[in-house]
ROKEMI-625010 format. One record per residue (C-alpha): residue in one letter; x, y, z; residue number from 0. Coordinates in pm, 1 decimal, decimal comma, always signed. Last residue first. Layout:
REM ROKEMI-625010
 drennu       px       py       pz gupa
      a        X        Y        Z  NUM
...
END
This chain:
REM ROKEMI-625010
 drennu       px       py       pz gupa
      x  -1854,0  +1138,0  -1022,5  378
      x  -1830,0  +1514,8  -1040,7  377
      x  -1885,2  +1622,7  -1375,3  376
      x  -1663,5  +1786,6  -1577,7  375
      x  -1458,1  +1606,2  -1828,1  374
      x  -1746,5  +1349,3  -1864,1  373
      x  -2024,5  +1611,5  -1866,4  372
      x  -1828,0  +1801,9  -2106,2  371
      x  -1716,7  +1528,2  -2358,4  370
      x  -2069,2  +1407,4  -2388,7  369
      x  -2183,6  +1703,8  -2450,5  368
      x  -1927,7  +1861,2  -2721,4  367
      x  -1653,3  +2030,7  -2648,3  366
      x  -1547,9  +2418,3  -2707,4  365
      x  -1784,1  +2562,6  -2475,6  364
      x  -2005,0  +2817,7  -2694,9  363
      x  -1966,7  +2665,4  -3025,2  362
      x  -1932,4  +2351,3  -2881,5  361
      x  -2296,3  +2345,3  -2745,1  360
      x  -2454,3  +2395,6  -3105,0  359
      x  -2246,7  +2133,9  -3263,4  358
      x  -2366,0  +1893,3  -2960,9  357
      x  -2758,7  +1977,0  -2972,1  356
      x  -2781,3  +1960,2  -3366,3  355
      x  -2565,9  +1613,3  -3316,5  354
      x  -2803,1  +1495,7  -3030,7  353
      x  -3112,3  +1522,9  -3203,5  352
      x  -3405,9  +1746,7  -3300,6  351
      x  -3342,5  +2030,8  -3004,6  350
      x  -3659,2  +2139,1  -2797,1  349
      x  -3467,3  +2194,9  -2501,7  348
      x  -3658,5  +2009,9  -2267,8  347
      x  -3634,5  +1721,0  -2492,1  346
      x  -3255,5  +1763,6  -2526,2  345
      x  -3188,7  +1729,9  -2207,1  344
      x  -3404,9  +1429,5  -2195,8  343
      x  -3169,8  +1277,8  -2480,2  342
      x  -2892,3  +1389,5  -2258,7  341
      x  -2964,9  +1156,5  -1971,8  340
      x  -3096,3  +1369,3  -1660,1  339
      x  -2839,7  +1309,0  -1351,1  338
      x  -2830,6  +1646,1  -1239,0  337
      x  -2556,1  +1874,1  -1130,3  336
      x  -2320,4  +1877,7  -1444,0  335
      x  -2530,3  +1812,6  -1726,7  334
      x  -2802,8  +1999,2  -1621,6  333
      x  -2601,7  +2324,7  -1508,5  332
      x  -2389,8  +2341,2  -1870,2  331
      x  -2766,0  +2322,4  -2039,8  330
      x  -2889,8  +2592,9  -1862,1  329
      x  -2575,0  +2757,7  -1949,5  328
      x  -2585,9  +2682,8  -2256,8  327
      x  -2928,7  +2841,5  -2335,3  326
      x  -2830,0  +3177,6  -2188,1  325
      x  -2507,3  +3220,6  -2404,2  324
      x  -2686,3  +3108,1  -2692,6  323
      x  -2957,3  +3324,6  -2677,3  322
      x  -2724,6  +3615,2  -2599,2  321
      x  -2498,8  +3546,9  -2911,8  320
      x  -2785,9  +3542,7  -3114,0  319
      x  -2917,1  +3892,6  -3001,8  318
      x  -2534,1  +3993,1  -3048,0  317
      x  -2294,2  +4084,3  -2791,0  316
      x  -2109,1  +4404,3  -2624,4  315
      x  -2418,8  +4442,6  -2360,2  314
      x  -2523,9  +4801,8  -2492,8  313
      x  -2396,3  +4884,8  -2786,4  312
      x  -2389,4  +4521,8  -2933,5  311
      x  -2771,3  +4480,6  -2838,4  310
      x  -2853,5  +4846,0  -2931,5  309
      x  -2742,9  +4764,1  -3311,6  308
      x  -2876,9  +4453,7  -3307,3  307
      x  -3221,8  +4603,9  -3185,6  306
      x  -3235,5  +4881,6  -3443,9  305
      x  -3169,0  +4595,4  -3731,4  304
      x  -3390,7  +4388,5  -3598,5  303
      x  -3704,0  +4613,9  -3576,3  302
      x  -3782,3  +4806,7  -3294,2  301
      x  -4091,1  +4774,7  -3067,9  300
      x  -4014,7  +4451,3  -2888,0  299
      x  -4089,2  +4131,3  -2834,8  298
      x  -4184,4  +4040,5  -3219,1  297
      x  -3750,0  +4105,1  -3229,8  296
      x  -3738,6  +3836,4  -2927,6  295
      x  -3911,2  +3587,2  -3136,3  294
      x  -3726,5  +3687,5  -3484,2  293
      x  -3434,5  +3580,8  -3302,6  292
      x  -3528,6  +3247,6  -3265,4  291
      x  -3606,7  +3068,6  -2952,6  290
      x  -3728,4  +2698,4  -2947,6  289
      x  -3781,3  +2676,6  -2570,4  288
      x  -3577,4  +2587,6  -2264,5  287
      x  -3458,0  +2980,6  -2323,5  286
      x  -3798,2  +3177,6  -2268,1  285
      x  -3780,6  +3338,9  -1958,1  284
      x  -3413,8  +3452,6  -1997,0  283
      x  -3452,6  +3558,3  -2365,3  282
      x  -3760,7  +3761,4  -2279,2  281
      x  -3616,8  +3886,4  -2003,7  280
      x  -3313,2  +4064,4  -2230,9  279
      x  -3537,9  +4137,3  -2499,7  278
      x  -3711,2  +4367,2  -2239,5  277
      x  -3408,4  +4486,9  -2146,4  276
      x  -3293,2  +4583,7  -2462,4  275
      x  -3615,7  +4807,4  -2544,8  274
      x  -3578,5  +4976,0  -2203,0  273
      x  -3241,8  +5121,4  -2300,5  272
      x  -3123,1  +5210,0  -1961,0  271
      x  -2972,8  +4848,0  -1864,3  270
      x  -2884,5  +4800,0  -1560,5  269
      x  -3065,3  +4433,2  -1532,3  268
      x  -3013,4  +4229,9  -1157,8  267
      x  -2991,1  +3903,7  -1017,4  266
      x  -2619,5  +3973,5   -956,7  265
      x  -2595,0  +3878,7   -618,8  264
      x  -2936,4  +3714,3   -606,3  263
      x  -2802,5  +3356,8   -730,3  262
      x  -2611,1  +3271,1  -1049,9  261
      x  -2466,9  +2936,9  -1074,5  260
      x  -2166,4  +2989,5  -1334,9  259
      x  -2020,3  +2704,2  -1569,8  258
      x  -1711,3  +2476,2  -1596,0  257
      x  -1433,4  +2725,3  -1525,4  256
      x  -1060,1  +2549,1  -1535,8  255
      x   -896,9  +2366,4  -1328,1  254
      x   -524,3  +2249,3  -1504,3  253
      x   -246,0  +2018,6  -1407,9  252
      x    +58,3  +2103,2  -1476,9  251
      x   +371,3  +1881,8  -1568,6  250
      x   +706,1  +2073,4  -1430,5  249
      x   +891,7  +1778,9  -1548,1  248
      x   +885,5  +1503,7  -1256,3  247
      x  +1019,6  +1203,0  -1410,5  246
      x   +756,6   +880,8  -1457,7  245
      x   +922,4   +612,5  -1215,3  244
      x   +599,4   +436,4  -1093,1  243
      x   +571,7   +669,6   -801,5  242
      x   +542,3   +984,3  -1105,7  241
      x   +271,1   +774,7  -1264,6  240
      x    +78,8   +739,9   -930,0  239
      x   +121,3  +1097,0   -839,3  238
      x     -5,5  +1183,0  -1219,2  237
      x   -322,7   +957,3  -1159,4  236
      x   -365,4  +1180,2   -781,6  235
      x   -308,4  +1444,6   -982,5  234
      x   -587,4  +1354,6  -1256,7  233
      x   -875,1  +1258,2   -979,2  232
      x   -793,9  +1578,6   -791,1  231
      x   -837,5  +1755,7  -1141,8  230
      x  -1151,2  +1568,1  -1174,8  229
      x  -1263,5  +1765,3   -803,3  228
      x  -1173,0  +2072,4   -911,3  227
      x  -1387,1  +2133,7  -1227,8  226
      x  -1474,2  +2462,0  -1120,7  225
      x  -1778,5  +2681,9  -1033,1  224
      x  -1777,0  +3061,8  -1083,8  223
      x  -2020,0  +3225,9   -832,1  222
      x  -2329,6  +3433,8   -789,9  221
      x  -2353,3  +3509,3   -402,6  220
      x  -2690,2  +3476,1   -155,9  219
      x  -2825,9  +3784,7    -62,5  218
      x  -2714,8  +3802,1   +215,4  217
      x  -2441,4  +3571,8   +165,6  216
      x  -2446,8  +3185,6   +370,1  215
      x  -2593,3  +3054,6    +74,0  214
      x  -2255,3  +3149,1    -98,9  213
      x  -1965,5  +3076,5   +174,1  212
      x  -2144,7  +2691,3   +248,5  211
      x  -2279,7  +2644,8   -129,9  210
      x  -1845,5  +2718,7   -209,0  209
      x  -1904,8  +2840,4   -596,5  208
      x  -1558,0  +2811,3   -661,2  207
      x  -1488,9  +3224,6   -796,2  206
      x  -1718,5  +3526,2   -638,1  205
      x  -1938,6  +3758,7   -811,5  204
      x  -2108,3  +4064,7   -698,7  203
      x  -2333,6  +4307,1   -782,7  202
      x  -2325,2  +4687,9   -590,5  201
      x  -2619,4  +4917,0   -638,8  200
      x  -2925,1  +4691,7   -729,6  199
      x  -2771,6  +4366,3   -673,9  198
      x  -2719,3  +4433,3   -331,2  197
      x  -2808,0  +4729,4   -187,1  196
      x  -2539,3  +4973,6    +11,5  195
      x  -2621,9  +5067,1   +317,6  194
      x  -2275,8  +5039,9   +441,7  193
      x  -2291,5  +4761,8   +671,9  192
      x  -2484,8  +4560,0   +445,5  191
      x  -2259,9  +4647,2   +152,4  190
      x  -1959,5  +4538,2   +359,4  189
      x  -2092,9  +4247,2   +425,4  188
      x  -2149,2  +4137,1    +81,2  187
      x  -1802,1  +4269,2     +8,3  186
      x  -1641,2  +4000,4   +236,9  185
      x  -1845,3  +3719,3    +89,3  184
      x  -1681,0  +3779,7   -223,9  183
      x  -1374,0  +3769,7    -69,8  182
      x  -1442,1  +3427,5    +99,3  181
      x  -1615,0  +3324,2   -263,4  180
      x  -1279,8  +3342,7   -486,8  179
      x  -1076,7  +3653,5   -648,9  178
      x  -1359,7  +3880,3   -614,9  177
      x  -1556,2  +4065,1   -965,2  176
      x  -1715,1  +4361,6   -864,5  175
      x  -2025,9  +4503,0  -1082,0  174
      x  -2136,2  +4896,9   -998,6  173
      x  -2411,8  +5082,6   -993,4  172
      x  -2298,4  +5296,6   -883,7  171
      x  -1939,3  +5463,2   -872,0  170
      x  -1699,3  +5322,4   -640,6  169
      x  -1604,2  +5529,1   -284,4  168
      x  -1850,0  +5339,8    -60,4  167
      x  -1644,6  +5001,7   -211,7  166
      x  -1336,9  +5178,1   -109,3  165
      x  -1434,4  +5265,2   +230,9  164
      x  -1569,9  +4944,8   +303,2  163
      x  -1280,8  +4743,0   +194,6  162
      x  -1043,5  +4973,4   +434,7  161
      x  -1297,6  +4950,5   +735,8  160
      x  -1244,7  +4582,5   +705,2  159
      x   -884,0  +4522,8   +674,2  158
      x   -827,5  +4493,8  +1047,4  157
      x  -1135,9  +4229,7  +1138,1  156
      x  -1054,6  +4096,3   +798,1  155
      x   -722,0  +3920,6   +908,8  154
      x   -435,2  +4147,5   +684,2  153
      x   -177,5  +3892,0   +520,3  152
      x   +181,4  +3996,5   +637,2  151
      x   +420,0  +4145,5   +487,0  150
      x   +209,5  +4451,9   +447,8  149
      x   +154,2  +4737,2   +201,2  148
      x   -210,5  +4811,1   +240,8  147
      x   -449,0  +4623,4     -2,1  146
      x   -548,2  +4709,1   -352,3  145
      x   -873,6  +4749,4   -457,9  144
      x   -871,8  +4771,3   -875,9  143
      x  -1121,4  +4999,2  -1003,4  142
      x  -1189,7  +4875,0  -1405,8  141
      x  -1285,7  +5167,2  -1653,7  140
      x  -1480,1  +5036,2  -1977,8  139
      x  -1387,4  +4977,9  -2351,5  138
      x  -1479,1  +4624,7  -2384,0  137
      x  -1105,1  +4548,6  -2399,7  136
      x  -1069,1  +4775,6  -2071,7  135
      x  -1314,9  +4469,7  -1924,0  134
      x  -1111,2  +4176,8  -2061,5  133
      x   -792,5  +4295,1  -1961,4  132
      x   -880,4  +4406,7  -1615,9  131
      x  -1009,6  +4025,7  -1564,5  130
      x   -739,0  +3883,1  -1676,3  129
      x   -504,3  +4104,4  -1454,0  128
      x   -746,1  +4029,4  -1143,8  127
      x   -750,4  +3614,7  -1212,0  126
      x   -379,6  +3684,2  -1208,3  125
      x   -357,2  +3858,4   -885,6  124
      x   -572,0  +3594,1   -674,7  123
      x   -363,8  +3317,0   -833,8  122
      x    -49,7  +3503,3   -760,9  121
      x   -163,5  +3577,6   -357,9  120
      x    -16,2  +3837,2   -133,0  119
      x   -268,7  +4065,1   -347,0  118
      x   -547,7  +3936,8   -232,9  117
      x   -879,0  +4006,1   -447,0  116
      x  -1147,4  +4305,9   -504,2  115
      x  -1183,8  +4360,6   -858,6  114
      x  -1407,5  +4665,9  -1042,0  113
      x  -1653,3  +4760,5  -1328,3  112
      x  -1867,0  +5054,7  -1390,9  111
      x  -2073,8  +5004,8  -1752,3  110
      x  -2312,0  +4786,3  -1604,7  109
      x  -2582,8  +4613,6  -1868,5  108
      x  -2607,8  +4269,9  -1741,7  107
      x  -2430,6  +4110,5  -1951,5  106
      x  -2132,8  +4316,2  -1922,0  105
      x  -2125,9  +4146,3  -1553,6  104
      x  -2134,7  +3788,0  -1730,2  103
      x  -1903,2  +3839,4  -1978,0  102
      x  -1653,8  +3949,4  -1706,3  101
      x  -1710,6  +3679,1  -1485,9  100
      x  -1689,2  +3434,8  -1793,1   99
      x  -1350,8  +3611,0  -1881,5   98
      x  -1156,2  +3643,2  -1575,5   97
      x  -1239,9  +3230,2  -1497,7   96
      x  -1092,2  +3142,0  -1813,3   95
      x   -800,9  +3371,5  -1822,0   94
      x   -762,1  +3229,1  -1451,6   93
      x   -712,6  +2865,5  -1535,2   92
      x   -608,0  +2757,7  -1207,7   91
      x   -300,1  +2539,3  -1103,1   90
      x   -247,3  +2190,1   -967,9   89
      x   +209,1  +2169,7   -976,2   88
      x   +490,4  +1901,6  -1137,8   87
      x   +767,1  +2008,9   -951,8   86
      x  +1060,0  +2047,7  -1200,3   85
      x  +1082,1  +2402,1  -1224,4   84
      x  +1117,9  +2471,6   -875,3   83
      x   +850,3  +2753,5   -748,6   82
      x   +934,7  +3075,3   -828,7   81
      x   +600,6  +3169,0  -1067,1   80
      x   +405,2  +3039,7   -761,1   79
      x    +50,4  +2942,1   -850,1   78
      x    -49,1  +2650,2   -581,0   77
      x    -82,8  +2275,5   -537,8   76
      x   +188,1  +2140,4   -564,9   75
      x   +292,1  +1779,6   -631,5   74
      x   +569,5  +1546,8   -528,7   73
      x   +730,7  +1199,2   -619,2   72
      x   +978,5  +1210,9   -279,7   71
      x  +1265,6  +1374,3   -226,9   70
      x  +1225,5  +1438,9   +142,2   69
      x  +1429,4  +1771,9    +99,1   68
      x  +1081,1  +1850,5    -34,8   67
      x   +889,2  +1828,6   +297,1   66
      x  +1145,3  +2032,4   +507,5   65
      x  +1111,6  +2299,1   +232,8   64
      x   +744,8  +2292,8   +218,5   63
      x   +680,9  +2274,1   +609,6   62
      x   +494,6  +2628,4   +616,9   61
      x   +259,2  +2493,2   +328,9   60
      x   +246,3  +2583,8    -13,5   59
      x    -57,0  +2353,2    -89,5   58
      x    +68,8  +1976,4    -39,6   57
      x    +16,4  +1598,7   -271,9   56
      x   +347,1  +1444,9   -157,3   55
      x   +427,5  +1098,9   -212,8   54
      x   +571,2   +714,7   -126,9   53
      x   +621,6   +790,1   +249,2   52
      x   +790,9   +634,1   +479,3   51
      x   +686,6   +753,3   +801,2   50
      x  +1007,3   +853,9   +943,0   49
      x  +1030,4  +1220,1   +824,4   48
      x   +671,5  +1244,2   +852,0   47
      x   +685,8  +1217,0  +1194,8   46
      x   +989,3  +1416,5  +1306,3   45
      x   +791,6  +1688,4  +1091,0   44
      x   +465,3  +1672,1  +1258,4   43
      x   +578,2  +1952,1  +1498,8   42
      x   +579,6  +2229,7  +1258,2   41
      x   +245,4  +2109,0  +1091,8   40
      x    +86,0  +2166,4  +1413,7   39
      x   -287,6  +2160,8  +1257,3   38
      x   -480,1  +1931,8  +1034,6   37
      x   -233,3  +1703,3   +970,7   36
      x   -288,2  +1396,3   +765,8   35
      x    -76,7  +1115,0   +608,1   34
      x   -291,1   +912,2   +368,1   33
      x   -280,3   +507,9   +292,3   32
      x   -386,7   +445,8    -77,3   31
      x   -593,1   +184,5   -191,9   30
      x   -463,9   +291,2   -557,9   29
      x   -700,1   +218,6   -860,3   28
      x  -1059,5   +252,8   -767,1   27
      x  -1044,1   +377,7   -438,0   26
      x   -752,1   +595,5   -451,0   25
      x   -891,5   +791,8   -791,4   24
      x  -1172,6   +830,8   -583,2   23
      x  -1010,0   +961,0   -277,0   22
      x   -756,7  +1220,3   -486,7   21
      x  -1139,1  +1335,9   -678,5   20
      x  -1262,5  +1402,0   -316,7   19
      x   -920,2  +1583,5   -200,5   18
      x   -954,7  +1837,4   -493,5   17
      x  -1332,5  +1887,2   -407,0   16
      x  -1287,1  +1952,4    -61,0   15
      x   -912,8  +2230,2   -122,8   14
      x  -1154,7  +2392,2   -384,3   13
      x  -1464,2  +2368,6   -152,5   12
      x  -1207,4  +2554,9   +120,0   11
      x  -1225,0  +2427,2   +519,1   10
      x  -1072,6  +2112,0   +382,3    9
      x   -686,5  +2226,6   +387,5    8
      x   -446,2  +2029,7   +150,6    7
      x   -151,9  +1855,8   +328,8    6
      x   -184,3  +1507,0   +191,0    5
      x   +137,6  +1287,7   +247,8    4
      x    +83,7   +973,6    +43,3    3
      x   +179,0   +614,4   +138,5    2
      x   +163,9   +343,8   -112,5    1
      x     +0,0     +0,0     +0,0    0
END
C-alpha cells in the first residue's frame, strides 16, 4: 500500500473537491494510505520524516522545504512563478475564470466595473489582470482594490474599514468581480454595513461556488464553479505515474471554469435602453424553448436591425450570441448537477437530435456534450 502525504486544507470547496477526486482515484485504482495534519504542521515533521512515504500531494505549506528535501514523487498545489521548475504543480485557469465573470457582468448592462482580491496571492492577482484585460477590452474603466503594504496577510477584522471605504467610494451601480467566494463574501458584508443594496447598487461575483460561503451571503452570491474535483482525480493519476518512475517535469495540471450558478448577487438588469431589457427577459424566460431571433425582435418595438445595433452597444454581444449564451448555461447546469440523460436534455430543449444539440454546445464551450459532462462532472 503506497503512502501519500496530503496537506491540503478542507475548510475551502476547492481544497474539498480536490481531495474528493484524490479519494476516488484511490479507491478505484490505488488503496492508498494518507498522512494527515490538520494543525501543528511544525511539529509533525519528526513524523513524517520517518513515516515512509511514497508521495506528496501539499498547498504551499509552512513545512514545504522540510517536505521537499524528502525527495519524494511530489505535487503542488499553488501558482508560484518561483517555485522549482521540475515540480509538477495543480493550477487555475484564470483567463478562463476572468472572462466568464466578465461576460457575465457586461451582460447585465453595467458600464462601472471593479476587482477586489489578495494581493499576497499570484492566483488571486492573475484572475485580477485577466479580468482588467477583458473589461478595458470592452472599452470600460476597471477599479482595482489594492491592499495596504504589508508582509503579512491582513485578518478581515483589520482590513475591514479599508474594503468598506473603497467600495463606498466606487461609482454605482457597480459590478465587482472577487478573487474566490471568501472575498466575495467580504463585500457582501460590507454592503450591508454600508447601506449599500445588493444587486441593485453593488453586484457581486465570487470564484468556486463554495454552497457553504454562498448561501451563507445576504443575498446569496453568484459564483464561478470549477472542475476541481476531476483535477484531484488527474493528480492523484499523475502521483501514481510519477511513483511508478515517470520524471517530474514541471507537468501542470489544469482547473478550469465549468459554468456559473447565479443567485441574487447579480440578479439584476442596468440596462437604460428599455427596449434591450425587455429582450433581455424575454430571452431569460424563454430559453428551454425553441427561440429564434425573430421571437425576441416580435418582443419589442424596434425592428432587428435597431435592436442589433442596441444589443452590441449596450451588452457588447449579439441577439444570437445572448440566446446562446443563456441556453448553454442551462444546459452546462443539467449536465453537471443532475443526472438527466442527454436525450431528456434535449427534450426540454426542444433540439431534433443529439448532433444539432452537440455542434450547437461547442460553439459556446469548445466540447461537445458528452465530452463536457465526462470532463466535468463530479462522479
Amino acid at each position: 500500500m503506497k503512502k501519500i502525504i496530503l496537506l491540503v486544507e478542507t475548510s475551502r470547496e476547492f481544497g474539498r473537491q480536490l481531495i474528493r477526486g484524490i479519494a476516488r482515484y484511490s479507491r478505484i485504482k490505488g488503496h492508498w494510505s494518507f498522512y494527515r495534519e490538520p494543525s501543528g504542521l511544525k511539529s509533525s515533521i519528526p513524523g513524517l520524516t520517518t513515516w515512509h512515504a511514497d508521495g506528496i500531494i501539499m498547498r504551499n505549506s509552512q513545512i514545504k522545504k522540510e517536505l521537499l528535501d524528502l525527495n519524494l514523487p511530489t505535487i503542488l498545489v499553488l501558482h508560484d512563478t518561483n517555485r522549482p521548475g521540475y515540480l509538477p504543480a495543480v493550477v487555475t485557469d484564470s483567463k478562463v475564470i476572468a472572462k466568464m465573470a466578465s461576460e457575465h457582468l457586461i451582460s447585465k448592462g453595467l458600464k462601472n466595473f471593479a476587482f477586489c482580491g489578495f494581493d499576497t496571492f499570484e492566483w488571486s492577482n492573475s484572475r485580477k489582470l485577466h479580468f482588467k484585460n477583458f473589461i478595458e477590452e470592452a472599452g470600460y474603466k476597471i477599479h482595482l482594490y489594492e491592499q495596504s503594504a504589508r508582509k503579512k496577510i491582513p485578518n478581515w477584522k483589520n482590513e475591514q474599514a479599508q474594503v468598506l471605504n473603497w467600495v463606498q467610494s466606487l461609482p454605482k451601480p457597480i459590478g465587482i468581480m472577487t478573487c474566490n467566494d471568501d472575498r466575495g463574501q467580504h463585500i457582501l458584508e460590507v454592503c450591508k454595513l454600508s447601506g449599500l443594496k445588493v444587486p441593485e447598487d453593488v453586484a457581486v461575483i465570487g470564484v468556486d461556488n463554495d454552497p457553504m460561503v454562498c448561501e451563507l451571503g445576504d443575498p446569496p452570491l453568484t459564483s464561478i464553479a470549477l472542475d476541481t474535483e476531476p483535477a484531484g482525480y488527474e493528480t492523484a493519476q499523475l502521483l501514481d505515474a510519477l511513483m511508478s518512475g515517470e520524471k517530474m517535469c514541471g507537468q501542470e495540471i489544469l482547473v478550469t471554469a465549468t459554468h456559473l450558478v447565479q443567485r441574487q448577487s447579480t440578479d439584476l438588469l442596468a440596462v437604460n435602453d428599455e427596449e434591450v431589457a425587455k429582450a433581455l427577459r424575454f430571452i431569460k424566460h424563454n430559453a428551454k424553448n425553441k427561440l429564434l431571433v425573430s421571437d425576441v425582435v416580435k418582443n419589442t418595438f424596434l425592428n432587428r436591425r435597431s435592436l442589433e445595433l442596441r444589443f452590441r452597444k449596450t451588452i457588447h454581444r449579439s441577439i444570437q450570441q445572448q440566446i446562446r449564451s443563456v441556453r448553454v448555461e442551462w444546459i452546462s447546469k443539467l449536465l453537471l448537477e443532475t443526472e438527466l440523460p442527454i436525450s431528456e436534455i434535449i427534450a426540454l430543449f426542444n433540439f431534433s437530435d443529439i448532433e444539432h444539440i452537440s455542434r450547437y454546445f461547442k460553439k459556446e464551450k469548445g466540447m461537445g456534450l458528452k465530452q463536457f459532462r465526462k470532463l466535468h462532472r463530479h462522479l
